[in-house]
Z-matrix of the N, CA and C atoms (Angstrom, degrees):
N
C 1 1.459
C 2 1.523 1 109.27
N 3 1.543 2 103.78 1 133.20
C 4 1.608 3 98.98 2 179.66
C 5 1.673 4 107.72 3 -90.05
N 6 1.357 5 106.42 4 145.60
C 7 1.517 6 110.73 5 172.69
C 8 1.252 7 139.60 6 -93.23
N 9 1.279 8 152.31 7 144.43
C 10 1.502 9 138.35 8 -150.40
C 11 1.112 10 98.66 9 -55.61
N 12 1.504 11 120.38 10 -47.21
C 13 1.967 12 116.49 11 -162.91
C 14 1.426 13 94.22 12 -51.65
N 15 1.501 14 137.57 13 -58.43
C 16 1.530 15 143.66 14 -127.32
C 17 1.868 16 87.71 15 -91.17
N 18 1.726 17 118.27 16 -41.37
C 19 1.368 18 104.65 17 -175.01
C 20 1.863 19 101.41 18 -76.74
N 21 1.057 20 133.03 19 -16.58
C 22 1.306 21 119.27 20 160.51
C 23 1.738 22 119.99 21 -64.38
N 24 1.147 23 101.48 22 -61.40
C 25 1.790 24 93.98 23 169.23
C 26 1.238 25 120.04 24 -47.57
N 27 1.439 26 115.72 25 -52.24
C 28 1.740 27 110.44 26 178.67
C 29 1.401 28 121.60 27 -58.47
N 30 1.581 29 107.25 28 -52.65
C 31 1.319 30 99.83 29 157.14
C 32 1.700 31 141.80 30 -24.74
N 33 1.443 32 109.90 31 -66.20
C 34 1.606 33 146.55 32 160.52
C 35 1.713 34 94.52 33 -24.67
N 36 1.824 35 115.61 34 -70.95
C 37 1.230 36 119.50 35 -147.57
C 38 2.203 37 95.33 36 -75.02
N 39 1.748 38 110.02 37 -31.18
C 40 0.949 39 123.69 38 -162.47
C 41 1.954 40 103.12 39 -64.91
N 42 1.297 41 100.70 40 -65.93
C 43 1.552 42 116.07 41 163.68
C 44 1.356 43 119.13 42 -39.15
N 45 1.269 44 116.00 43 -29.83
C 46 1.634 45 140.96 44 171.62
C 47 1.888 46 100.79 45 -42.26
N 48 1.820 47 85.31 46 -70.34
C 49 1.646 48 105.89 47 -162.50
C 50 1.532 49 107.71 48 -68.77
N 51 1.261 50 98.43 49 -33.34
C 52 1.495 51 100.69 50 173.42
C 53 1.557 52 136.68 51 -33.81
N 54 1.688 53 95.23 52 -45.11
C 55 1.419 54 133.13 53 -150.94
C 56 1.848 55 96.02 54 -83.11
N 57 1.575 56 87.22 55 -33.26
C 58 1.761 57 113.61 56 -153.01
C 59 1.783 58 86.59 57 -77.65
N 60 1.393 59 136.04 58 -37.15
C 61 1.005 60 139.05 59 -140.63
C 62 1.690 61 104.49 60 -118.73
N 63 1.739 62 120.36 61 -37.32
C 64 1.671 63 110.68 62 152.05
C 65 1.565 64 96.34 63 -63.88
N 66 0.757 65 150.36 64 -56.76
C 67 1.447 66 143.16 65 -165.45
C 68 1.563 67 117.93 66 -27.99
N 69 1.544 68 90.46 67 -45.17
C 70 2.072 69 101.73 68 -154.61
C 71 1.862 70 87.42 69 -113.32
N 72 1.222 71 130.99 70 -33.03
C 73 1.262 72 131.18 71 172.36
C 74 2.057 73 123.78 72 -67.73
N 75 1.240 74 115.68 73 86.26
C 76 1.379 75 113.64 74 -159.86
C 77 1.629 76 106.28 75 -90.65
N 78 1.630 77 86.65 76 -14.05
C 79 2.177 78 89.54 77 -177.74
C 80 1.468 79 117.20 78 -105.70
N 81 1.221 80 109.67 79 7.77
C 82 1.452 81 110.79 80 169.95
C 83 1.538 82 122.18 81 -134.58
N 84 0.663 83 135.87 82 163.11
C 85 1.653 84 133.96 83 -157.94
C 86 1.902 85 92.83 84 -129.51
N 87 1.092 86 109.30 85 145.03
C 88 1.443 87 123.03 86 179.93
C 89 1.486 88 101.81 87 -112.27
N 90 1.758 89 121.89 88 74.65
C 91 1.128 90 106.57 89 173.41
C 92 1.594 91 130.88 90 -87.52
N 93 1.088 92 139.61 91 14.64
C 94 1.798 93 161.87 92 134.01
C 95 1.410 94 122.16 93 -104.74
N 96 1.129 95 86.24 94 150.68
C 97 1.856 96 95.38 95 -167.63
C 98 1.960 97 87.51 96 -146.61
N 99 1.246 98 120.88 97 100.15
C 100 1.193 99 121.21 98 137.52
C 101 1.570 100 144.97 99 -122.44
N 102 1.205 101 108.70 100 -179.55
C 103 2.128 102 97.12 101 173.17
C 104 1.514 103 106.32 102 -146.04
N 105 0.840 104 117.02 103 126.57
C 106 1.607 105 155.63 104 151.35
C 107 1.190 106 126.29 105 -83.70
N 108 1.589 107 102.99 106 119.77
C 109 1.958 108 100.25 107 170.42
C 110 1.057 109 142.76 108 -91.78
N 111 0.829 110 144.30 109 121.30
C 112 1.184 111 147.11 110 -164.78
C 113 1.574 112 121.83 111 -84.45
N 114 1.187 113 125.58 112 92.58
C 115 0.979 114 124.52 113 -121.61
C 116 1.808 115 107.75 114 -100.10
N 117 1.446 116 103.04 115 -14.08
C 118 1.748 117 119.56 116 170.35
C 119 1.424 118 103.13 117 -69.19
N 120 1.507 119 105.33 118 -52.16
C 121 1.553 120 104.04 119 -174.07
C 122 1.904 121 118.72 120 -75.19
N 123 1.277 122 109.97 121 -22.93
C 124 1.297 123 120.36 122 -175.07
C 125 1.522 124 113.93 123 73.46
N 126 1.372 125 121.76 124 40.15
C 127 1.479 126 133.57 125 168.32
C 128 1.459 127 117.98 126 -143.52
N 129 1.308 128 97.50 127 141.28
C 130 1.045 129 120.18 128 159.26
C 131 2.074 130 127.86 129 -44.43
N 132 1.601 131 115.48 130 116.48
C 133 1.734 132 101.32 131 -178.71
C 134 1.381 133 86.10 132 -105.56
N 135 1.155 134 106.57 133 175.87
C 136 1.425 135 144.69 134 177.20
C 137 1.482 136 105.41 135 -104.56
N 138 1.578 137 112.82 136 95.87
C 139 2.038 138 83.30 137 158.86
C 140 1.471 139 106.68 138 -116.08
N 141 1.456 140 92.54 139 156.03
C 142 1.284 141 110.62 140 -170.25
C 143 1.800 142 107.05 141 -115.57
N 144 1.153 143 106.32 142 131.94
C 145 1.859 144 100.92 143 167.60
C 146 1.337 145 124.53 144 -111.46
N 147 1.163 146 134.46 145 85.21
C 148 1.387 147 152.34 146 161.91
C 149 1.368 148 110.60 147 -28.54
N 150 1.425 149 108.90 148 109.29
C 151 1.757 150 96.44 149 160.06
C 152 1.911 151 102.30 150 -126.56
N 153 1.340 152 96.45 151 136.94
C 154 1.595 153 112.25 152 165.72
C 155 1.454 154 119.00 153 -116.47
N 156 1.424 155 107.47 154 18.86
C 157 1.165 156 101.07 155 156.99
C 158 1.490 157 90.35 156 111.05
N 159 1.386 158 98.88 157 -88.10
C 160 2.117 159 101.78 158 -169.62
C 161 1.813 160 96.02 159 -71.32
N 162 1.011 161 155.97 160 36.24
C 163 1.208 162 161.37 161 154.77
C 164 1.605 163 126.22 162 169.20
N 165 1.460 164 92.27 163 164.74
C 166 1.763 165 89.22 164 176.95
C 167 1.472 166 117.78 165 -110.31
N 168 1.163 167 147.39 166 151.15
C 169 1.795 168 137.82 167 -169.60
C 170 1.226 169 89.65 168 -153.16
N 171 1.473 170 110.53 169 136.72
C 172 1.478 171 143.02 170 -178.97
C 173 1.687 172 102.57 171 -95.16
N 174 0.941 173 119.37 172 159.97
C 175 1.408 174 144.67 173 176.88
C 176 1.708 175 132.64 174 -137.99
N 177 0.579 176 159.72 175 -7.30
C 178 1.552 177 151.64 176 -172.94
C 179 1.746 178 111.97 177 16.53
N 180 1.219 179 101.90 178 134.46
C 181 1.495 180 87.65 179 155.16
C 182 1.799 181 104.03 180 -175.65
N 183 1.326 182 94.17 181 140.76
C 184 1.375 183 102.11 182 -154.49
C 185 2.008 184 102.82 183 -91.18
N 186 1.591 185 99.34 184 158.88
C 187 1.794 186 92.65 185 179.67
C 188 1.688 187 125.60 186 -42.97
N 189 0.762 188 121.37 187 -28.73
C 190 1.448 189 124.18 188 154.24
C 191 1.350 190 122.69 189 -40.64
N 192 1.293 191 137.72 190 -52.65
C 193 1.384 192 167.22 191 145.58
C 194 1.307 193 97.65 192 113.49
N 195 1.791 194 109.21 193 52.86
C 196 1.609 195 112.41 194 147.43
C 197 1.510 196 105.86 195 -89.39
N 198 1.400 197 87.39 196 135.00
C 199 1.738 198 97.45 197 179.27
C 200 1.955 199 96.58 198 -77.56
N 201 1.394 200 97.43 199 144.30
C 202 1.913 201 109.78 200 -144.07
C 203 1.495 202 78.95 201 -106.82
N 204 1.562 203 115.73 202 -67.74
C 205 1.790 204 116.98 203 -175.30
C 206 1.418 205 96.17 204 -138.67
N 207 1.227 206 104.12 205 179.79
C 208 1.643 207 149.69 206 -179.27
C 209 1.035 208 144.96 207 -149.28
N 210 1.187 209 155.10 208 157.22
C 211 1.446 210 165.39 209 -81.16
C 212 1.388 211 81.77 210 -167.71
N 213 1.552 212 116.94 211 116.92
C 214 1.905 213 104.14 212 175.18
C 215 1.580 214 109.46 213 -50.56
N 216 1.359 215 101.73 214 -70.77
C 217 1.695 216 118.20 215 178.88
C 218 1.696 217 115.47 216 -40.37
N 219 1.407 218 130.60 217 -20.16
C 220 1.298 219 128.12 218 161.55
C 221 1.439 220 105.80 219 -34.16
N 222 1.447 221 105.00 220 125.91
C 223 1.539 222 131.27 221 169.13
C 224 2.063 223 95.69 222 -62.80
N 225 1.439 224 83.11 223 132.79
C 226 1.933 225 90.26 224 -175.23
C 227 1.877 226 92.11 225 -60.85
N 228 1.075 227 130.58 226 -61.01
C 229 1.326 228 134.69 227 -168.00
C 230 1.659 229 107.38 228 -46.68
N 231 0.795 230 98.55 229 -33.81
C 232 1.994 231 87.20 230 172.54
C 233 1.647 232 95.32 231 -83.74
N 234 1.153 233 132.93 232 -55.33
C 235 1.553 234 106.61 233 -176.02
C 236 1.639 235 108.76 234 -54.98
N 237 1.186 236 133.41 235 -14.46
C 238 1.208 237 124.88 236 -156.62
C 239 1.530 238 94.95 237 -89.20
N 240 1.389 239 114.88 238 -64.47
C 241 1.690 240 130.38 239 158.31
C 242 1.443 241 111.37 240 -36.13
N 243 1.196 242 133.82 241 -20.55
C 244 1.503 243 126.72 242 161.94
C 245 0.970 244 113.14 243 -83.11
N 246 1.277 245 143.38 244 -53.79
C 247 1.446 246 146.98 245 156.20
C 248 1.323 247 103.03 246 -17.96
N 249 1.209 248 114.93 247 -94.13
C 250 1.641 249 130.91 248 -175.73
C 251 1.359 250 105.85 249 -38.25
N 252 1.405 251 142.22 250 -39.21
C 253 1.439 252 121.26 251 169.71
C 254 1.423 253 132.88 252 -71.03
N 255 1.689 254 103.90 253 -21.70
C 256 1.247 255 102.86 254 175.16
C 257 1.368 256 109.98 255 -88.99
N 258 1.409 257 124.69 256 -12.71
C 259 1.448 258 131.37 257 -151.32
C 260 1.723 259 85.16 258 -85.13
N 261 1.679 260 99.12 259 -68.00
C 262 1.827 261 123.28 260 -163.35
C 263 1.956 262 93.40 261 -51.78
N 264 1.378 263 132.33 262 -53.52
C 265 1.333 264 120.40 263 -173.53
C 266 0.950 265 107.73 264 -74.81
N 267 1.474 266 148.24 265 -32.95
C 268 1.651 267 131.22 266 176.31
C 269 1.411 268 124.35 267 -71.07
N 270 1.913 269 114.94 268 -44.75
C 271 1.214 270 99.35 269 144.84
C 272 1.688 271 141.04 270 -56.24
N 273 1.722 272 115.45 271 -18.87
C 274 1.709 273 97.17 272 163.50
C 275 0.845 274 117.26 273 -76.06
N 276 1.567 275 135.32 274 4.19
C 277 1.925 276 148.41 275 171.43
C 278 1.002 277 97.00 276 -67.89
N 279 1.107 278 122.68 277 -80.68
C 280 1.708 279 141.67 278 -160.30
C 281 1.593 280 88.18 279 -65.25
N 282 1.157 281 141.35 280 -20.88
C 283 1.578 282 105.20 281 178.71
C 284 1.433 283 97.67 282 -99.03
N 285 1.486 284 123.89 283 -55.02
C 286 1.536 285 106.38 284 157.01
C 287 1.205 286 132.93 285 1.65
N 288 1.245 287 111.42 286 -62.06
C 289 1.688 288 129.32 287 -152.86
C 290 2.101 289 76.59 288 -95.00
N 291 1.066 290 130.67 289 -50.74
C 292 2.039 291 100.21 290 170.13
C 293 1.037 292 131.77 291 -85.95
N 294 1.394 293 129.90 292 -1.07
C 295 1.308 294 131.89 293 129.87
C 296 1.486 295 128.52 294 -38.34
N 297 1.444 296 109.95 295 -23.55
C 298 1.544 297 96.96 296 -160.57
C 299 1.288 298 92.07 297 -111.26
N 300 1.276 299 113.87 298 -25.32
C 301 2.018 300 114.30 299 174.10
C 302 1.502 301 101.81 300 -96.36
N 303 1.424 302 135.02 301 -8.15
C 304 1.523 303 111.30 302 133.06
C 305 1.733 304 136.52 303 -51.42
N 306 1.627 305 89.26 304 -23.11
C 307 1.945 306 91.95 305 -178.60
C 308 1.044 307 106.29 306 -82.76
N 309 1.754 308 118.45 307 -37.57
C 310 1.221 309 121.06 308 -158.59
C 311 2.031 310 111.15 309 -68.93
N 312 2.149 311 99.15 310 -29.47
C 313 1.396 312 90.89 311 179.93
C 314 1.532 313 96.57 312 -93.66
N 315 0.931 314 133.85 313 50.31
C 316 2.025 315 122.28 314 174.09
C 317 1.192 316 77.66 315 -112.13
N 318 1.928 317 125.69 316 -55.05
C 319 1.249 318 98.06 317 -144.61
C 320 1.665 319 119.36 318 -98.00
Protein backbone atom coordinates (compact mmCIF):
# COMPACT_ATOMS: atom_id res chain seq x y z
CA UNK A 1 0.00 0.00 0.00
CA UNK A 2 1.25 3.39 -0.99
CA UNK A 3 1.21 6.14 1.69
CA UNK A 4 0.14 9.81 1.44
CA UNK A 5 3.87 11.01 2.16
CA UNK A 6 5.26 8.57 -0.88
CA UNK A 7 2.03 9.69 -3.30
CA UNK A 8 3.15 13.32 -2.64
CA UNK A 9 6.84 12.73 -3.51
CA UNK A 10 6.01 10.62 -6.52
CA UNK A 11 3.71 12.89 -7.60
CA UNK A 12 6.34 16.06 -7.05
CA UNK A 13 9.18 13.93 -8.99
CA UNK A 14 6.27 12.82 -11.73
CA UNK A 15 5.00 16.59 -12.40
CA UNK A 16 8.80 17.21 -12.40
CA UNK A 17 9.19 14.98 -15.73
CA UNK A 18 6.26 16.24 -17.08
CA UNK A 19 7.44 19.81 -17.14
CA UNK A 20 10.92 18.30 -18.45
CA UNK A 21 9.09 16.72 -21.48
CA UNK A 22 6.42 19.90 -22.72
CA UNK A 23 9.60 21.68 -22.46
CA UNK A 24 11.83 19.55 -25.04
CA UNK A 25 8.60 18.19 -27.02
CA UNK A 26 7.59 21.21 -29.57
CA UNK A 27 5.32 18.79 -31.97
CA UNK A 28 3.05 17.40 -29.65
CA UNK A 29 0.93 18.97 -27.11
CA UNK A 30 0.30 17.09 -23.73
CA UNK A 31 -3.34 17.68 -23.46
CA UNK A 32 -4.12 15.20 -20.07
CA UNK A 33 -2.03 14.59 -17.38
CA UNK A 34 -3.19 11.77 -15.07
CA UNK A 35 -1.91 8.96 -12.38
CA UNK A 36 -3.06 5.67 -11.60
CA UNK A 37 -1.78 2.95 -9.31
CA UNK A 38 -0.80 0.24 -10.00
CA UNK A 39 -1.48 -1.67 -7.49
CA UNK A 40 0.79 -5.22 -8.02
CA UNK A 41 3.69 -3.03 -8.42
CA UNK A 42 2.88 -0.50 -5.59
CA UNK A 43 3.54 2.77 -7.74
CA UNK A 44 2.29 5.34 -8.87
CA UNK A 45 2.21 5.81 -13.41
CA UNK A 46 2.05 8.85 -15.04
CA UNK A 47 -0.34 9.00 -18.04
CA UNK A 48 0.17 11.27 -20.40
CA UNK A 49 -2.18 12.13 -23.61
CA UNK A 50 -0.39 13.36 -26.58
CA UNK A 51 -2.17 15.13 -29.21
CA UNK A 52 -0.47 16.07 -32.69
CA UNK A 53 -3.24 16.96 -34.10
CA UNK A 54 -4.11 13.82 -36.57
CA UNK A 55 -4.29 11.61 -33.29
CA UNK A 56 -4.00 11.26 -29.63
CA UNK A 57 -1.24 8.60 -27.84
CA UNK A 58 -1.12 7.84 -24.23
CA UNK A 59 2.01 7.18 -22.36
CA UNK A 60 2.52 5.91 -18.83
CA UNK A 61 5.52 6.41 -17.13
CA UNK A 62 6.44 5.54 -13.84
CA UNK A 63 8.87 7.73 -11.09
CA UNK A 64 11.80 6.21 -12.41
CA UNK A 65 11.02 7.66 -15.87
CA UNK A 66 10.65 4.12 -17.35
CA UNK A 67 8.09 4.53 -19.83
CA UNK A 68 5.45 1.70 -18.13
CA UNK A 69 2.88 1.55 -21.47
CA UNK A 70 1.81 2.99 -24.73
CA UNK A 71 -0.59 3.72 -27.26
CA UNK A 72 0.15 0.79 -29.98
CA UNK A 73 -0.15 3.41 -32.89
CA UNK A 74 2.34 5.92 -30.99
CA UNK A 75 4.88 7.14 -33.54
CA UNK A 76 8.38 5.37 -32.16
CA UNK A 77 9.96 9.03 -32.31
CA UNK A 78 7.84 10.53 -29.61
CA UNK A 79 8.63 7.60 -27.29
CA UNK A 80 12.17 8.08 -28.21
CA UNK A 81 11.93 12.11 -27.57
CA UNK A 82 10.29 11.26 -24.24
CA UNK A 83 12.94 9.23 -23.09
CA UNK A 84 15.60 11.70 -24.00
CA UNK A 85 13.91 14.59 -22.16
CA UNK A 86 13.51 13.02 -19.09
CA UNK A 87 16.75 11.05 -19.39
CA UNK A 88 19.01 14.41 -20.98
CA UNK A 89 17.35 16.92 -17.97
CA UNK A 90 17.92 14.71 -14.94
CA UNK A 91 21.26 13.84 -15.91
CA UNK A 92 22.08 17.88 -16.41
CA UNK A 93 20.69 17.86 -12.52
CA UNK A 94 22.85 15.36 -11.28
CA UNK A 95 25.85 16.92 -12.96
CA UNK A 96 24.81 20.37 -11.85
CA UNK A 97 24.25 19.29 -8.44
CA UNK A 98 28.56 17.87 -8.74
CA UNK A 99 29.65 20.71 -10.13
CA UNK A 100 28.41 22.77 -7.46
CA UNK A 101 29.72 20.44 -4.48
CA UNK A 102 32.93 20.27 -6.51
CA UNK A 103 33.12 24.26 -5.94
CA UNK A 104 31.83 24.09 -2.73
CA UNK A 105 34.90 21.40 -1.67
CA UNK A 106 37.86 23.45 -3.78
CA UNK A 107 36.92 26.32 -2.01
Amino acid sequence: MIDDQEVIRTTAILEEMTEYIEDTIAYADISDVSYEVDEEMEEIICVLTFSRGTGEYQVGINWFGVIDAFSKNIPKMLLVDIHNAICGRYLKGIMDLAKKEHEIESN
